[in-house]
C-alpha positions in Angstrom: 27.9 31.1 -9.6 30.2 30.0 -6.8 29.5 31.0 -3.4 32.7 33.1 -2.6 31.2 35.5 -5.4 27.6 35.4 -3.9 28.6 35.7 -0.1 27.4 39.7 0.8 29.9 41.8 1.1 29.6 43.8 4.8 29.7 47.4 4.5 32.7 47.9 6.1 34.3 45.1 4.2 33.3 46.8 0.7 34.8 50.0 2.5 38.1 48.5 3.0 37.6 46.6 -0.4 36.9 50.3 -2.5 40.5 51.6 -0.7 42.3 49.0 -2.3 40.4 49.2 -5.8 41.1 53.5 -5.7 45.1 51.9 -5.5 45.4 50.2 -8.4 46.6 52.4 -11.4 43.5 53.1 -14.0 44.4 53.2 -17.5 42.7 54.5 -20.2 42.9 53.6 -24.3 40.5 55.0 -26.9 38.1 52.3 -26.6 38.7 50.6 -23.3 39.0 51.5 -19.8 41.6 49.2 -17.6 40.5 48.9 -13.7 40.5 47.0 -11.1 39.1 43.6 -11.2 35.7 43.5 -8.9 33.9 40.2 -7.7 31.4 41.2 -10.5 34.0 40.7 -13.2 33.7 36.8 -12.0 31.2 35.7 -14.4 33.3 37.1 -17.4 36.7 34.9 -16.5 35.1 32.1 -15.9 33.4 32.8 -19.2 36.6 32.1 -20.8 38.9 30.2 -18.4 35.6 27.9 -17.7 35.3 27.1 -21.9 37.1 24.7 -24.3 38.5 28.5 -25.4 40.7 28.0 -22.3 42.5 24.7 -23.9 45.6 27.1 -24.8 45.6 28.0 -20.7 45.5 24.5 -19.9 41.3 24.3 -19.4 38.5 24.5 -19.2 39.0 25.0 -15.3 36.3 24.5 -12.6 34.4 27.5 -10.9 36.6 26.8 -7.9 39.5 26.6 -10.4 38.8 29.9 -12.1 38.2 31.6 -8.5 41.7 30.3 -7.2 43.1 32.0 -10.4 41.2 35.1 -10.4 42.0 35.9 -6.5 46.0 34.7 -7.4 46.0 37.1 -10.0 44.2 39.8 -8.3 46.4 39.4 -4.9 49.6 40.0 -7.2 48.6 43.7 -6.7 49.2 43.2 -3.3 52.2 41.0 -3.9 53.6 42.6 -6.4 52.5 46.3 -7.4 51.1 44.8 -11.0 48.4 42.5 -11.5 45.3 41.6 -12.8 42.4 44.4 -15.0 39.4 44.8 -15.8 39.4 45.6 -19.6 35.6 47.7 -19.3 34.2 49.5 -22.7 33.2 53.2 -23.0 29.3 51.3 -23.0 30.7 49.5 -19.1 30.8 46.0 -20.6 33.5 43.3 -19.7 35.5 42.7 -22.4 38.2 41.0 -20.8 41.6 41.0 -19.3 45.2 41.4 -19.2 48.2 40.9 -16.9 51.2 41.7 -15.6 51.8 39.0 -13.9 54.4 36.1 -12.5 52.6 32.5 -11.9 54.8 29.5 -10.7 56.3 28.8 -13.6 57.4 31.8 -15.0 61.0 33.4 -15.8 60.3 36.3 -16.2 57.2 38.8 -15.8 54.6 38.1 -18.1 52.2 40.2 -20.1 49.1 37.9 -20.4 45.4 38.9 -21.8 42.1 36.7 -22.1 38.8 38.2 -23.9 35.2 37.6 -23.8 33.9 35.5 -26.4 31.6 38.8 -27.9 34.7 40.9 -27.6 37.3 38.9 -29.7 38.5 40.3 -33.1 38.2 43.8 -32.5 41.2 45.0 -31.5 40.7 45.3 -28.1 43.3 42.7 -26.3 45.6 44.5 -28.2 45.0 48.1 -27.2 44.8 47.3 -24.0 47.7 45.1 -23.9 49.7 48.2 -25.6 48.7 50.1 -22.3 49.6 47.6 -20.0 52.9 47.0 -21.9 53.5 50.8 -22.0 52.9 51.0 -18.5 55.1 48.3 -16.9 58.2 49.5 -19.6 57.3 53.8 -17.9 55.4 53.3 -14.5 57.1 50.0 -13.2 60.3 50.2 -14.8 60.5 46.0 -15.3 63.9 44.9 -16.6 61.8 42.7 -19.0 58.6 41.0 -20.3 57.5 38.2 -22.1 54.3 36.5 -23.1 54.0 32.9 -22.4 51.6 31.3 -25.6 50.9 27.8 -26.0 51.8 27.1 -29.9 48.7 27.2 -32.1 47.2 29.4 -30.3 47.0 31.6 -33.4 44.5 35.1 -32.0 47.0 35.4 -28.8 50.4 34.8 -31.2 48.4 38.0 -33.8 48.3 40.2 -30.8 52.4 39.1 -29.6 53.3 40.5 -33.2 50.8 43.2 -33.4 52.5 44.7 -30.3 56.0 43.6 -31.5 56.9 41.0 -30.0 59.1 37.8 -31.5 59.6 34.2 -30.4 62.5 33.7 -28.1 62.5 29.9 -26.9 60.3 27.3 -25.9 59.6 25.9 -22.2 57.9 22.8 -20.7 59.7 20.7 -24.0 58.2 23.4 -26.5 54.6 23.2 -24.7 55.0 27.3 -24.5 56.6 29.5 -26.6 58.3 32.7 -25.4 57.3 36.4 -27.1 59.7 39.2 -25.7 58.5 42.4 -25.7 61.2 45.0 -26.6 61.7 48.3 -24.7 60.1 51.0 -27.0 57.9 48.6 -28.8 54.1 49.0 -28.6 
């Protein structure tokens, strides 16, 4: 554990801290609770972004690595008014993640999602991607979204088509492929 995760947090810190959690938008699936990220979730990106699993992202990244991400894609709510969740199951596990996010980098705003080893093959990225999806096309209003996926990387391409997305160009001399999510596809 790095020591920005292991630092106590003052009282009146964690006060200001549970404001700004209450603001970001909870959303619910059948299976899967999506919240705000909390210094707790830590362990569980840097679970995945900190494991050859992360070669698609461009890893395995460093704790300090996988912090810098984690508070970038966290601040976006700030930034932004989307960001990163916490993808919890009905049993208050970590399952995972997903995005709505921009990164440097990006065209366009991107709907992103990384799982926990345990958690993969179930169905869950994609249910909670559907949700996220659902709620930046209703709740945000975005004129569009893509996913970025590194070619090969066959699990996050499955969920792209599972929510109905298609390939629409390459970037970065066909290092990434673009998915575009249509408006009234999930």
């Amino acid at each position: 554990m790095i020591a920005p995760v292991t630092i106590p947090v003052a009282p009146e810190a964690a006060r200001q801290a549970a404001l700004l959690d209450a603001v970001v938008p909870v959303l619910r699936t059948s299976r899967t609770t999506l919240r705000a990220p909390r210094l707790t979730d830590f362990d569980a990106l840097h679970s995945i972004t900190g494991s050859d699993r992360a070669a698609f992202e461009g890893g395995p990244s460093t704790p300090a690595e996988s912090w810098a991400d984690f508070c970038g894609m966290t601040a976006l709510w700030l930034l932004r008014g989307h960001g990163l969740w916490t993808i919890e199951t009905r049993a208050g596990d970590v399952a995972g993640f997903v995005l709505i996010g921009t990164e440097p980098g990006d065209r366009e705003h991107e709907l992103g999602w990384l799982m926990v080893a345990e958690f993969e093959g179930m169905g869950l990225a994609t249910e909670a991607a559907r949700a996220a999806l659902g709620h930046a096309w209703t709740a945000l209003n975005l004129p569009s979204l893509v996913s970025y996926i590194a070619p090969g990387n066959t699990r996050s391409e499955a969920v792209a088509r599972r929510l109905g997305a298609t390939p629409d160009g390459t970037m970065y001399d066909g290092q990434i492929v673009t998915w575009r999510h249509l408006r009234g596809q999930a």
